[in-house]
Backbone as ProteinMPNN parsed JSONL, in Angstrom:
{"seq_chain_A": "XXXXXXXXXXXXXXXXXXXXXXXXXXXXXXXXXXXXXXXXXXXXXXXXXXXXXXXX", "coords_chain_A": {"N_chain_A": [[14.336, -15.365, 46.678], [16.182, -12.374, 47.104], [15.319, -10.047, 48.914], [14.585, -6.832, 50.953], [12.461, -5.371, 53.579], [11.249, -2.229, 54.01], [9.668, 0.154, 55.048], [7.339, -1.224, 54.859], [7.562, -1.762, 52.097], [8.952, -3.447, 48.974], [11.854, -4.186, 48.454], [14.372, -4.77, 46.259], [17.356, -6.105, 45.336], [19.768, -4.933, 43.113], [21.872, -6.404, 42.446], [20.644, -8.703, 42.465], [19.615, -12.201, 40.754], [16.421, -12.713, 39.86], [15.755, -9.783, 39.602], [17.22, -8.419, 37.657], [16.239, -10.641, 35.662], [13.689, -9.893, 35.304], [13.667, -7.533, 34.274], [15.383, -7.104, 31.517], [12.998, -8.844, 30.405], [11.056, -7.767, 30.669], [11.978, -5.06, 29.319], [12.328, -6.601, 26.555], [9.755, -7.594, 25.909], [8.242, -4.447, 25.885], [9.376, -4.04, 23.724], [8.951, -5.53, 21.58], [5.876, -5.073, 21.93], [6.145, -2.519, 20.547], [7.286, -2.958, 17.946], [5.467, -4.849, 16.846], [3.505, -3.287, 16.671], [3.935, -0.847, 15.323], [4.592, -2.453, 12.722], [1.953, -3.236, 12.244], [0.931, -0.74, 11.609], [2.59, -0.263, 9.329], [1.871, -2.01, 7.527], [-1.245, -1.956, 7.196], [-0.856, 0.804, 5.958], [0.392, 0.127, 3.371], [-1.806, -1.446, 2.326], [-3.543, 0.817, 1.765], [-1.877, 2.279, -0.259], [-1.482, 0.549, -2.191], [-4.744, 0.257, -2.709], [-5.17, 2.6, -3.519], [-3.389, 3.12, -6.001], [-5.352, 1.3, -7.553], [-7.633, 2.424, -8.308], [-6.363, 4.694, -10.194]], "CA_chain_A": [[14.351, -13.992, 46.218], [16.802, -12.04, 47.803], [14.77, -8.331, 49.207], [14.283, -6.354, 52.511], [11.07, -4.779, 53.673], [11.436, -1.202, 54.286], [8.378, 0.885, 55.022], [6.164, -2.122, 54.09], [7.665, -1.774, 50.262], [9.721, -4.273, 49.07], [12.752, -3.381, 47.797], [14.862, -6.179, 45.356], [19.187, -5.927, 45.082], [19.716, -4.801, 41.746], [22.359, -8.054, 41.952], [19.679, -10.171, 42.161], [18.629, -12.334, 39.587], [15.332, -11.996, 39.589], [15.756, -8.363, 39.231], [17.763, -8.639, 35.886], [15.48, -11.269, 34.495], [12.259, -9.655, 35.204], [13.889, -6.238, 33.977], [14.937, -7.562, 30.499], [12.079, -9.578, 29.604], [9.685, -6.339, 30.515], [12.334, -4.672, 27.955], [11.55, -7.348, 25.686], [8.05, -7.091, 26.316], [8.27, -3.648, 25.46], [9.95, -4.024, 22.844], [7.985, -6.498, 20.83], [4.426, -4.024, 21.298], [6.509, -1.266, 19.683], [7.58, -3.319, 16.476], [4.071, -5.138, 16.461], [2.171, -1.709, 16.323], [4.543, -0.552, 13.721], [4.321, -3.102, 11.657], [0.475, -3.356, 11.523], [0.95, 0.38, 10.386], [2.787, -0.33, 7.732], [0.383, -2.977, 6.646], [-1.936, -1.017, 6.552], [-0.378, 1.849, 4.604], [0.294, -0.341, 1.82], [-3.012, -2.066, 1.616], [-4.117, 2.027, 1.403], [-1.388, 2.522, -1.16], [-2.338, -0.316, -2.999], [-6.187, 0.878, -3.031], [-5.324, 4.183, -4.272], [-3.179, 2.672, -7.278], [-6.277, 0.622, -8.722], [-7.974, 3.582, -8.461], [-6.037, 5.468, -11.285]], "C_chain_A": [[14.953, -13.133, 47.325], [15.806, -10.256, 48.023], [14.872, -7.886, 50.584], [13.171, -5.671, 52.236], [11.805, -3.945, 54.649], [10.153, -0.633, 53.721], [7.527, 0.141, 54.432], [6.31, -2.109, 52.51], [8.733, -2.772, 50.219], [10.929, -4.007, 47.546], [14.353, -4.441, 47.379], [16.932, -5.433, 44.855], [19.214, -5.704, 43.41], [21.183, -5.821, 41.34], [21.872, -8.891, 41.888], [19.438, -10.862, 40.808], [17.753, -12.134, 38.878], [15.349, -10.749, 39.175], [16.139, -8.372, 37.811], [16.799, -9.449, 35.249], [14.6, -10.939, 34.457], [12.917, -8.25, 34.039], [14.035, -6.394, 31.986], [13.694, -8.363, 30.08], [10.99, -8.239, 30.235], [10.866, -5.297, 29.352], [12.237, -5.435, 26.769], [10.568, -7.001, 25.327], [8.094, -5.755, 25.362], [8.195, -3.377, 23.674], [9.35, -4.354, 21.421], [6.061, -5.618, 20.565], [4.88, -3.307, 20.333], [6.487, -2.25, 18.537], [6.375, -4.22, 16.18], [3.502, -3.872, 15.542], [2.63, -1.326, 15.13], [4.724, -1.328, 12.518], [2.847, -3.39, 11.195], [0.491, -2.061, 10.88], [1.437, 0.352, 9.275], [2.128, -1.381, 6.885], [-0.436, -2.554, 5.957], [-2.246, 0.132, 5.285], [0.279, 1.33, 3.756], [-0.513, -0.821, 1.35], [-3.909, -0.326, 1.597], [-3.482, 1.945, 0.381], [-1.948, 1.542, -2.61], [-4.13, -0.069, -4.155], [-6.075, 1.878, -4.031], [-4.794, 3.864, -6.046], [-3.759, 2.41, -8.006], [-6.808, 1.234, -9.022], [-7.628, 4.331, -10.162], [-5.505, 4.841, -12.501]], "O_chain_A": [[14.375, -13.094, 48.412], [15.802, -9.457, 47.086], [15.297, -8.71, 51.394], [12.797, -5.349, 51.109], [12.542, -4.274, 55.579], [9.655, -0.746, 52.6], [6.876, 0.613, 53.5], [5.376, -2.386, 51.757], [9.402, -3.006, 51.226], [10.841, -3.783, 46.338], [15.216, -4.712, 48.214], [17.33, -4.479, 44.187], [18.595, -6.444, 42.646], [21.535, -5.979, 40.171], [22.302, -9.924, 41.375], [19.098, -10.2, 39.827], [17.766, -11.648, 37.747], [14.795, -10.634, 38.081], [15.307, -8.329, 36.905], [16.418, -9.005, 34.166], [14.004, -11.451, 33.509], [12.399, -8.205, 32.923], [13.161, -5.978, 31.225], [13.653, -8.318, 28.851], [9.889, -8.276, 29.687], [10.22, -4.781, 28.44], [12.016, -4.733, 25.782], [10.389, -6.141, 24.465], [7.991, -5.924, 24.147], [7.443, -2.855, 22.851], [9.299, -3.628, 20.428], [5.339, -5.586, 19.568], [4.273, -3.281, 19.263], [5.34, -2.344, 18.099], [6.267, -4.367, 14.962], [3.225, -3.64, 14.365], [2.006, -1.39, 14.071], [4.987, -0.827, 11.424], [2.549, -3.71, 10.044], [0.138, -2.018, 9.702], [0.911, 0.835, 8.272], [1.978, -1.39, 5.663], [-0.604, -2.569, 4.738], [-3.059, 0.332, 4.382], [0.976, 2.144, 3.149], [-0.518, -0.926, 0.124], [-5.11, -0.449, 1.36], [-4.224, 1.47, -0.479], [-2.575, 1.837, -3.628], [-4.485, -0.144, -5.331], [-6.693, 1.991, -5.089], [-5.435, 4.183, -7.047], [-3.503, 2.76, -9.158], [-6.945, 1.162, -10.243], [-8.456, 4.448, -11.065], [-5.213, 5.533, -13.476]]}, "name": "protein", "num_of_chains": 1, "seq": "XXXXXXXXXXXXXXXXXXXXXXXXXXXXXXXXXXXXXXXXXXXXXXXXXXXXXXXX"}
């Protein structure tokens, strides 16, 4: 892992590898909560829609 230590922080070449592959796969990452979450909402709001239909 290519870095230097400056002020005890460690601070990574944005040519590095590492850097790029951690960086996409935490946009991945990301990525994948968002369209989870939104898809249990819309789950949801059709097993509401649903409800309300038998209803009437």
């Amino acid at each position: 892992m290519e870095c230097q230590n400056r002020s005890d922080k460690y601070i990574w070449s944005p040519h590095d590898a590492y850097f790029y592959k951690g960086l996409s796969e935490l946009i991945v990452d990301i990525d994948r909560l968002i369209y989870l979450s939104l898809g249990e909402i819309r789950k949801d709001f059709v097993f509401i829609q649903s409800q309300y239909g038998f209803f009437n």
